[in-house]
MDAnalysis code that builds the backbone (N, CA, C; Angstrom):
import MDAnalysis as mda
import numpy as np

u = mda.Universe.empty(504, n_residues=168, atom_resindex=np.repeat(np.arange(168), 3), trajectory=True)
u.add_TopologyAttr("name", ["N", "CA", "C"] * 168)
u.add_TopologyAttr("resid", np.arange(1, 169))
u.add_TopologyAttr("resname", ["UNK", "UNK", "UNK", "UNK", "UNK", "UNK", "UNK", "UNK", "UNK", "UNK", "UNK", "UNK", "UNK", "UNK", "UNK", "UNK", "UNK", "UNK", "UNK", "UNK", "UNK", "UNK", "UNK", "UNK", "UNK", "UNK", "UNK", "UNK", "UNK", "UNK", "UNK", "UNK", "UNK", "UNK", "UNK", "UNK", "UNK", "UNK", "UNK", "UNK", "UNK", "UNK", "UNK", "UNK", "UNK", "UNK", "UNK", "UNK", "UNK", "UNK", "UNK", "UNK", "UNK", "UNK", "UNK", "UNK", "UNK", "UNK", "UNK", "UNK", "UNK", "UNK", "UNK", "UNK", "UNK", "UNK", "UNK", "UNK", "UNK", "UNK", "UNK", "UNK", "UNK", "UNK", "UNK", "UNK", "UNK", "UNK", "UNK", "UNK", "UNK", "UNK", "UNK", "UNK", "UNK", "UNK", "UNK", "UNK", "UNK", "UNK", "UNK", "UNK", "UNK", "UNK", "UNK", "UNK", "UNK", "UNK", "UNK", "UNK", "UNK", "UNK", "UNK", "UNK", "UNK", "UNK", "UNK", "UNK", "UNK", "UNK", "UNK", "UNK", "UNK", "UNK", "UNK", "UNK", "UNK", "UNK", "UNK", "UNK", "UNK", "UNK", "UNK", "UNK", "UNK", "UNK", "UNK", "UNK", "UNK", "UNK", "UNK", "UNK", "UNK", "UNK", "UNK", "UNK", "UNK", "UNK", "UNK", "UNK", "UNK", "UNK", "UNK", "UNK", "UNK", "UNK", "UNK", "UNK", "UNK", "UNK", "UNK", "UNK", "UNK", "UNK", "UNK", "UNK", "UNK", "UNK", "UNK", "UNK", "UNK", "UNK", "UNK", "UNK", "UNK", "UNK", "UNK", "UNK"])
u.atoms.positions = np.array([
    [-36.173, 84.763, -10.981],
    [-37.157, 84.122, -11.853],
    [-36.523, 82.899, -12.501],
    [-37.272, 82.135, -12.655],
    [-36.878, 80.705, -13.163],
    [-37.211, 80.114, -14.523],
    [-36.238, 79.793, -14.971],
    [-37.022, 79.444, -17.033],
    [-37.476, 78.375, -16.364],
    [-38.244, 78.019, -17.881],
    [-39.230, 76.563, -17.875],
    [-38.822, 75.292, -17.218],
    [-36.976, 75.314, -18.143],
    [-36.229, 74.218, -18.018],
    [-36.366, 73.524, -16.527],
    [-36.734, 74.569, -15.385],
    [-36.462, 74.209, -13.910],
    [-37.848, 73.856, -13.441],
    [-38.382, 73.670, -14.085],
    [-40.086, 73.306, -13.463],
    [-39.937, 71.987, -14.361],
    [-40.797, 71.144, -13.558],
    [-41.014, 69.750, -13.674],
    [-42.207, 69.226, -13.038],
    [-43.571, 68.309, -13.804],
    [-44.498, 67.983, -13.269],
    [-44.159, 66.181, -12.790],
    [-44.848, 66.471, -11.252],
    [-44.666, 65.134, -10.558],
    [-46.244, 64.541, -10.557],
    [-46.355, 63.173, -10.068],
    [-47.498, 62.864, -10.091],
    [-47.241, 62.299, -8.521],
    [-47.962, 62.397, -7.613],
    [-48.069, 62.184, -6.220],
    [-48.762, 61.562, -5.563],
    [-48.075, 60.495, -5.051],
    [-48.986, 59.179, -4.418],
    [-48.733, 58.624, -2.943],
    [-49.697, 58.196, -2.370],
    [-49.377, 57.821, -1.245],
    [-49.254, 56.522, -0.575],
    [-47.743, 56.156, 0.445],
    [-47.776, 54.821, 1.248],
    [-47.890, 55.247, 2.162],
    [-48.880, 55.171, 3.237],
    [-49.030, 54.879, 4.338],
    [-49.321, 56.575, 4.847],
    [-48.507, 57.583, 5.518],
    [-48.610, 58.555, 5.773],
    [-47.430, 59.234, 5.006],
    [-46.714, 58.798, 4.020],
    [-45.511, 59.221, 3.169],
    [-46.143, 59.433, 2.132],
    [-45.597, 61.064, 1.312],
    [-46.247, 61.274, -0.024],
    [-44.570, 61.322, -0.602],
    [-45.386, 60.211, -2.021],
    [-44.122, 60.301, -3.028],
    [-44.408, 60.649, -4.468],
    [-43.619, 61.003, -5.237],
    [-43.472, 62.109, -6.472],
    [-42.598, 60.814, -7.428],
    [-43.294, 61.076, -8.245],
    [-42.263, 60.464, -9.812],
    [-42.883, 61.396, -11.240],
    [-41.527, 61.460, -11.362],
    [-41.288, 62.330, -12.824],
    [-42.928, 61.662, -13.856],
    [-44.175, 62.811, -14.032],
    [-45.623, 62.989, -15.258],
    [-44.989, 61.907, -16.202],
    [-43.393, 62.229, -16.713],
    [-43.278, 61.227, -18.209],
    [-42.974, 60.179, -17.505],
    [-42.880, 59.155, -17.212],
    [-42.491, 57.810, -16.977],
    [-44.164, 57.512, -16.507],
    [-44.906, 58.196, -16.313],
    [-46.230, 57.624, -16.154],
    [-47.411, 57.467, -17.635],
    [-48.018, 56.272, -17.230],
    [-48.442, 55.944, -18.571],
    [-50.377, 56.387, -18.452],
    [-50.451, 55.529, -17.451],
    [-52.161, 55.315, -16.586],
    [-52.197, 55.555, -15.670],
    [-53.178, 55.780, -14.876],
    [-53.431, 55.235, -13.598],
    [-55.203, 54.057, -13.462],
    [-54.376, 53.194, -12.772],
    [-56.176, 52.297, -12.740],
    [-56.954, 52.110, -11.539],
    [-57.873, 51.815, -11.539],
    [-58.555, 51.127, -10.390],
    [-57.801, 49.942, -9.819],
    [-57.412, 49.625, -8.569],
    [-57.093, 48.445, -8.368],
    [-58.327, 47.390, -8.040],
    [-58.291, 46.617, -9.311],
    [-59.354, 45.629, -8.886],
    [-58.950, 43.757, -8.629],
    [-58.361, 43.427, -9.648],
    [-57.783, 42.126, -9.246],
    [-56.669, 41.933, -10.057],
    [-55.573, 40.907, -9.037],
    [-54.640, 40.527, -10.118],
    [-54.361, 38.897, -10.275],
    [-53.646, 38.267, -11.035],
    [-53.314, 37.205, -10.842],
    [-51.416, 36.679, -10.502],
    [-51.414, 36.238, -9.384],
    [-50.749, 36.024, -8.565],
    [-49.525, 34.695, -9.583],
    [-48.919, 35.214, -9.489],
    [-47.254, 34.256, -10.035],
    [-47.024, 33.195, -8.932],
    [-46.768, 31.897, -9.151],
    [-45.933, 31.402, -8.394],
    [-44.277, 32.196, -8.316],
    [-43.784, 31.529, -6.963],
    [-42.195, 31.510, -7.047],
    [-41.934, 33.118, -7.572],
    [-42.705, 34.351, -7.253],
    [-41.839, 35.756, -7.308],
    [-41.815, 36.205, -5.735],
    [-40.683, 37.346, -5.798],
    [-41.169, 37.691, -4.366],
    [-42.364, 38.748, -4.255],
    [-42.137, 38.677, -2.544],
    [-43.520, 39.169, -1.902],
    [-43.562, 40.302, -2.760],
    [-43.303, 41.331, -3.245],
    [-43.741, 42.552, -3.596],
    [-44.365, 42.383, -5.226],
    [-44.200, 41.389, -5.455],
    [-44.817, 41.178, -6.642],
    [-46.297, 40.596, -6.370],
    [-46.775, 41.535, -6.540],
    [-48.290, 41.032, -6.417],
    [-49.302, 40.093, -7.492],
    [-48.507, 40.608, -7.995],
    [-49.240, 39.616, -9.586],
    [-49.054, 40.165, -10.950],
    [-50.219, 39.927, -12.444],
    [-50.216, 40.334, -13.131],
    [-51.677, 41.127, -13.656],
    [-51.679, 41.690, -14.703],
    [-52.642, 42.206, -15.185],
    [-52.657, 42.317, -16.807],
    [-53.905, 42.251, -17.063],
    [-54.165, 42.306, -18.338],
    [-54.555, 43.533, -19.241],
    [-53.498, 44.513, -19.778],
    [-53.712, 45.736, -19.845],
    [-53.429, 45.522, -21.458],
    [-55.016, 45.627, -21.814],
    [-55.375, 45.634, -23.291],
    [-54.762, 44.849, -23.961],
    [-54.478, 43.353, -23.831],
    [-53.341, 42.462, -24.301],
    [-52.056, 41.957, -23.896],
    [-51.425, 42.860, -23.034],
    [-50.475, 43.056, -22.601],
    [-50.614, 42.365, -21.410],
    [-49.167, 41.767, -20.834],
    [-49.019, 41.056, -19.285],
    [-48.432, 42.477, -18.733],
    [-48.460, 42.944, -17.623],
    [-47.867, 43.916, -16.867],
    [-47.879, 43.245, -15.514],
    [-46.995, 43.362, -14.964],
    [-46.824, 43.132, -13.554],
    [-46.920, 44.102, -12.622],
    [-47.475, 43.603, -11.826],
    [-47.741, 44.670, -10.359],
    [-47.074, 44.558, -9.369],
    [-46.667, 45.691, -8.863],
    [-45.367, 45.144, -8.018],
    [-46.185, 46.548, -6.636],
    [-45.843, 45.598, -5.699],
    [-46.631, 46.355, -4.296],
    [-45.386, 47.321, -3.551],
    [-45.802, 48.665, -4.029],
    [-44.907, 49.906, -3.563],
    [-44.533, 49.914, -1.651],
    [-45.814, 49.526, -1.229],
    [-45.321, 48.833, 0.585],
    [-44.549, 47.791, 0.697],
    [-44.379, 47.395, -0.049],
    [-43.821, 45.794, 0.308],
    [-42.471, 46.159, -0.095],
    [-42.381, 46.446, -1.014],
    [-41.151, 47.369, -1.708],
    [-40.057, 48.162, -0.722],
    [-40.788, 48.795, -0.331],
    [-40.218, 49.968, 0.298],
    [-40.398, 49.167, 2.161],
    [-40.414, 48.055, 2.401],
    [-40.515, 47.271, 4.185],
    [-41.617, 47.650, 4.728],
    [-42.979, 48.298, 3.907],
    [-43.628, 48.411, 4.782],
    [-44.842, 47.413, 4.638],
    [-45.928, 46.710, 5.413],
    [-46.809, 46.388, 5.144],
    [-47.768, 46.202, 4.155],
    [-48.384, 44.784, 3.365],
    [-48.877, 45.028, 2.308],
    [-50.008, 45.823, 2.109],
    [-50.146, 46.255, 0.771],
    [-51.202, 47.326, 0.586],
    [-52.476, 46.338, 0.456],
    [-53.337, 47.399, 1.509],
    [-55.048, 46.964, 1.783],
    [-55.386, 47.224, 0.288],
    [-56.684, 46.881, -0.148],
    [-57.203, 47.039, -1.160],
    [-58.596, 48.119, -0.296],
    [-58.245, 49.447, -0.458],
    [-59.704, 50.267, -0.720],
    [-60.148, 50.848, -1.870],
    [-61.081, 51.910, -1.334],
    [-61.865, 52.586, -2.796],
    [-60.755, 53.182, -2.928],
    [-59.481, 54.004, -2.833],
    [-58.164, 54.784, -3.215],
    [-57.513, 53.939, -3.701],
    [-57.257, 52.944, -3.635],
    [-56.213, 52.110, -3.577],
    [-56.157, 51.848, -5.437],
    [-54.592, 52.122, -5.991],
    [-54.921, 52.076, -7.253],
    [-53.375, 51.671, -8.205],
    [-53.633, 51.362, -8.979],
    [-51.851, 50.726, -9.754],
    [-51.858, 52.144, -10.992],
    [-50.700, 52.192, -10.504],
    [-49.691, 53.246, -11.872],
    [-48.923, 52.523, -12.561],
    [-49.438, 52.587, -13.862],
    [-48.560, 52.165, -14.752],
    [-47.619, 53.505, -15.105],
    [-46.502, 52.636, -15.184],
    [-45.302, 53.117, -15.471],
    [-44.140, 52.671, -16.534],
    [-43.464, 53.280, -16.875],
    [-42.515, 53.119, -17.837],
    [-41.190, 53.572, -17.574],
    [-40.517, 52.385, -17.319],
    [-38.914, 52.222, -16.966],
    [-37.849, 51.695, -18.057],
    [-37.079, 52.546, -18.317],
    [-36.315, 51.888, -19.537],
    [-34.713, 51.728, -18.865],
    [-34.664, 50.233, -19.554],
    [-33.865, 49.662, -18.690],
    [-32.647, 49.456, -20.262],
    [-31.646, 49.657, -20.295],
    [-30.765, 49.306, -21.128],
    [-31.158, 49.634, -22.752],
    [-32.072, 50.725, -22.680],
    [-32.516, 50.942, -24.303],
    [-33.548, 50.290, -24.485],
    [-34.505, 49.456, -23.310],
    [-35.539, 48.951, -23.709],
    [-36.666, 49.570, -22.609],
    [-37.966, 49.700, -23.272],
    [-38.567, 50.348, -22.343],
    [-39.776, 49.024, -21.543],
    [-39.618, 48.887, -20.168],
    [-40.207, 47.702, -19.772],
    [-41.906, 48.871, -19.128],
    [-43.018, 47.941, -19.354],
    [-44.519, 48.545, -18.427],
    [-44.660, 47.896, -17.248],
    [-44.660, 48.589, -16.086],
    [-44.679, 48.146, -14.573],
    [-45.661, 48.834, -13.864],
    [-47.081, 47.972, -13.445],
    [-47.458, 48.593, -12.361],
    [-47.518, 48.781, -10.641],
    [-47.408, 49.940, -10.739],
    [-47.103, 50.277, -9.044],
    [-48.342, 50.636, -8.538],
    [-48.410, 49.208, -7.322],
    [-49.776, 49.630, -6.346],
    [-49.649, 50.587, -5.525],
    [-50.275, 51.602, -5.099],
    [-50.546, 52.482, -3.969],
    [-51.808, 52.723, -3.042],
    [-51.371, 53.120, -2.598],
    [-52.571, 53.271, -1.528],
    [-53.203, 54.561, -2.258],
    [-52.830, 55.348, -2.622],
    [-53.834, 56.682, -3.371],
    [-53.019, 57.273, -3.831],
    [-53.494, 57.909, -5.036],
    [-53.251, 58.694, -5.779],
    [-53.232, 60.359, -5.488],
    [-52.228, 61.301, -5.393],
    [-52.952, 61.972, -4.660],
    [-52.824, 63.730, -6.259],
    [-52.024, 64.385, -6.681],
    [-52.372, 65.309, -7.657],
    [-50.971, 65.274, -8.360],
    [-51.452, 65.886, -9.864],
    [-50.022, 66.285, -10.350],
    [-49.454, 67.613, -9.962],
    [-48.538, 67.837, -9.772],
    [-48.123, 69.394, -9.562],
    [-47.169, 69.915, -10.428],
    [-46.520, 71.256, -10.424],
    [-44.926, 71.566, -10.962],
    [-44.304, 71.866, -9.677],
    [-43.145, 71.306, -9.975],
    [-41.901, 71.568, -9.026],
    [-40.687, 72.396, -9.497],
    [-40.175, 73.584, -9.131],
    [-39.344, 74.278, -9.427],
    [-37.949, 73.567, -8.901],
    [-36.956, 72.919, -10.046],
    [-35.965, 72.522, -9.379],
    [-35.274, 72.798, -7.978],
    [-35.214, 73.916, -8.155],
    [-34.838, 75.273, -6.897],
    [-35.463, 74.537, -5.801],
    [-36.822, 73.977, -5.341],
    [-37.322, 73.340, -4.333],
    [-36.981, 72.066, -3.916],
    [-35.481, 71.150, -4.733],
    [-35.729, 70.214, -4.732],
    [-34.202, 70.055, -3.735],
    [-34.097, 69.283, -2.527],
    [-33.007, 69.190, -2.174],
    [-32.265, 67.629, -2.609],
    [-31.030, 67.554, -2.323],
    [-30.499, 65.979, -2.158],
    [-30.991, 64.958, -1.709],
    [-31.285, 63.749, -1.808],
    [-31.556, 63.101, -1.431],
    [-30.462, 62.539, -0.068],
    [-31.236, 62.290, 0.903],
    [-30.378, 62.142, 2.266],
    [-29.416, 61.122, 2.536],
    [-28.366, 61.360, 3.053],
    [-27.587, 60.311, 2.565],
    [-27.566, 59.888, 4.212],
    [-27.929, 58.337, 4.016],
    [-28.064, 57.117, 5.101],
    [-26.707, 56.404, 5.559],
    [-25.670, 56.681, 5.208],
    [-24.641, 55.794, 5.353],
    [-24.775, 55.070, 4.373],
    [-23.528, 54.329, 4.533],
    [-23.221, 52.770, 3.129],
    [-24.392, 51.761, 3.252],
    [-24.648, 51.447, 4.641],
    [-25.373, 50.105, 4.690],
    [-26.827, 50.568, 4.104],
    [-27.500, 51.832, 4.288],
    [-28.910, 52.086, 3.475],
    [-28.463, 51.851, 2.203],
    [-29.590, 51.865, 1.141],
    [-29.714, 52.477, -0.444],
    [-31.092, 53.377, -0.614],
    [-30.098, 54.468, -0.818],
    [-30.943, 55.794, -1.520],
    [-31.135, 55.851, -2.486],
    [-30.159, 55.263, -4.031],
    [-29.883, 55.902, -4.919],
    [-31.361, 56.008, -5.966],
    [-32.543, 55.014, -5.523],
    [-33.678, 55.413, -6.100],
    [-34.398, 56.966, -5.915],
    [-33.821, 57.592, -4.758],
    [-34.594, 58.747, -4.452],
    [-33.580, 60.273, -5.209],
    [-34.568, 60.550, -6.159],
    [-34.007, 61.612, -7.025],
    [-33.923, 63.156, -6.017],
    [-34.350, 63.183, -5.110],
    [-34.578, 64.227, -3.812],
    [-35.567, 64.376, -3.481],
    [-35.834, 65.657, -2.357],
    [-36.694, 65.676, -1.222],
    [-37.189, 67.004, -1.657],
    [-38.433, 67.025, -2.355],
    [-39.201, 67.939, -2.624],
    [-40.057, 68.661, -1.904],
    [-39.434, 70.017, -1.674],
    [-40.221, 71.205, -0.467],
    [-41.331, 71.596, -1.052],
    [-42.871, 71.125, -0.107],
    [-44.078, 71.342, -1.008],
    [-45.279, 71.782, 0.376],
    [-45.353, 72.955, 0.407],
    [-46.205, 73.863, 1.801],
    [-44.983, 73.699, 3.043],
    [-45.593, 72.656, 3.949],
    [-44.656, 72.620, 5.470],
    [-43.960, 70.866, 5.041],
    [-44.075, 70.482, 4.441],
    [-43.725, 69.160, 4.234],
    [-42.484, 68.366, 3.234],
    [-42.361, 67.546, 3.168],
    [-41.374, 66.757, 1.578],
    [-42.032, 65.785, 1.011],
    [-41.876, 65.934, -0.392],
    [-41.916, 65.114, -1.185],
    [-40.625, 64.136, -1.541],
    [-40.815, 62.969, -1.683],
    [-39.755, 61.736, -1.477],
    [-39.814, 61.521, -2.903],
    [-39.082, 62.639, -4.151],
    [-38.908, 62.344, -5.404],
    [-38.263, 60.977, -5.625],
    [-39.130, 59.833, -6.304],
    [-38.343, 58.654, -6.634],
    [-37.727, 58.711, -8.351],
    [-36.672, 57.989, -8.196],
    [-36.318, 57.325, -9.823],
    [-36.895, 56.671, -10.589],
    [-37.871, 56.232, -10.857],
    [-38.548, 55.070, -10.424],
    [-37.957, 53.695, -11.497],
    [-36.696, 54.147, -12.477],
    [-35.811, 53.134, -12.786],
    [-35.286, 53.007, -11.817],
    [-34.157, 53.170, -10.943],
    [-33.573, 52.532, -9.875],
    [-34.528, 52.292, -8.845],
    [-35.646, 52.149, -8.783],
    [-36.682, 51.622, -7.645],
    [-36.376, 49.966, -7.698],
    [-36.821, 49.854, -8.944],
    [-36.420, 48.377, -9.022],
    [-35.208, 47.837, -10.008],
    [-34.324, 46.949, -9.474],
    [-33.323, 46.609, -10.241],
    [-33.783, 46.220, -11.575],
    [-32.920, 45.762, -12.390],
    [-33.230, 45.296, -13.604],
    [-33.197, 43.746, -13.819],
    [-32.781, 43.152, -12.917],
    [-32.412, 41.766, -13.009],
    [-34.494, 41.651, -11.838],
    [-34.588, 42.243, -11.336],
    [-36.542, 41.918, -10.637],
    [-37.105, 42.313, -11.809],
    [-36.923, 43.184, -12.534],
    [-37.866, 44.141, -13.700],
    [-38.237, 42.929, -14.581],
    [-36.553, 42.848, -15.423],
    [-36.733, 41.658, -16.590],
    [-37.229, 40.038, -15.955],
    [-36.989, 39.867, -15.055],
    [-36.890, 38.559, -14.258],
    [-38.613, 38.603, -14.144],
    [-39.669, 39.363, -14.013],
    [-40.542, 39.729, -13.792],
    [-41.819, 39.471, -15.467],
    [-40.655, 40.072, -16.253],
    [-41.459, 40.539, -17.632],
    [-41.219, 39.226, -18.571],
    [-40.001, 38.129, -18.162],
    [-39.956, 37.414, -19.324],
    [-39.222, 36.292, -18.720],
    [-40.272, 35.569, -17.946],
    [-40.236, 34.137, -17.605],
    [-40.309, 33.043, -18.588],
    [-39.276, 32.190, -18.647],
    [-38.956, 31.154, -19.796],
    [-39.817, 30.226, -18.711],
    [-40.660, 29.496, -18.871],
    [-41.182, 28.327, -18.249],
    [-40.466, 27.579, -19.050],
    [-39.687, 27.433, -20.150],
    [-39.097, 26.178, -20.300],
    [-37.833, 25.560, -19.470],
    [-37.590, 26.606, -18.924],
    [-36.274, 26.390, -18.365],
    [-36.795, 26.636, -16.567],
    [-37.635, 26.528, -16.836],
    [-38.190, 26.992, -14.688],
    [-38.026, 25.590, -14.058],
    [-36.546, 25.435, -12.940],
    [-36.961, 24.301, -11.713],
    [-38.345, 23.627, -11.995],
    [-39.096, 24.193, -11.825],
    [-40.552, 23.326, -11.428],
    [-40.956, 22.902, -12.715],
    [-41.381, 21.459, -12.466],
    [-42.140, 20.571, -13.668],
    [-43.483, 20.700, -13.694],
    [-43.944, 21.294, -14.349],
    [-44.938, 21.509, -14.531],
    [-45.801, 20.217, -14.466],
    [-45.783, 18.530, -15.071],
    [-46.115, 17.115, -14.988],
    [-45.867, 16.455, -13.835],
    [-45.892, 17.136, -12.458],
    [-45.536, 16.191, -11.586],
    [-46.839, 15.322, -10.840],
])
């Protein structure tokens, strides 16, 4: 039998035919994906921004992210806001997906290592491989998903100091 301490609720979403898990607390919302507005000069996985009750949040595309193809916009298709704290500060990031799929509990006990790829991969975002019916769950970090130098680089653009002149 297992105390509490070893159960943990994930929230479970899907890219493509891959279901992935991130730790209920680091999640804030989930929204409709309806439109965003597009940044010059970020990369491709940055899809844009959004206006969440005042707030700029950036959307950052979980396919594009992870090498796969950008995410279609359907009726599933939806951004998680999230909360990553990066150095004692807590930054809001939303992650597009293709669907949303349930929260569950996970008994630590179900959770194996994350697989180790050799040197030339990076795993270290994947917290392990969660045994769930006949299948895995691809537990992410979702602080080490994205570095901190894309996160902040993302959240607090000095246009005074940006290459591009804005008067040309």
């Amino acid at each position: 039998m297992s105390n509490s301490s070893d159960i943990r609720q994930y929230l479970t979403f899907q890219l493509g035919t891959e279901v992935f898990g991130i730790d209920v607390s680091n999640v804030r919302e989930i929204l409709e994906f309806n439109s965003v507005t597009r940044v010059p000069k970020t990369p491709d996985f940055m899809r844009g921004v959004i206006n969440l009750r005042g707030s700029v949040v950036p959307v950052l595309d979980m396919r594009l992210k992870f090498g796969l193809t950008e995410t279609e916009k359907t009726v599933n298709t939806c951004v998680v806001v999230v909360e990553v704290s990066f150095e004692g500060e807590t930054i809001i990031v939303g992650a597009l997906v293709d669907s949303v799929q349930e929260v569950f509990e996970m008994d630590q006990s179900l959770v194996e290592p994350a697989p180790r790829m050799g040197t030339r991969l990076r795993t270290d975002f994947i917290k392990g491989m969660g045994k769930k019916d006949d299948g895995f769950i691809i537990l992410l970090d979702i602080a080490k998903v994205f570095s901190f130098e894309e996160i902040t680089g993302l959240t607090a653009p000095d246009l005074a100091d940006s290459p591009v002149a804005v008067n040309e």
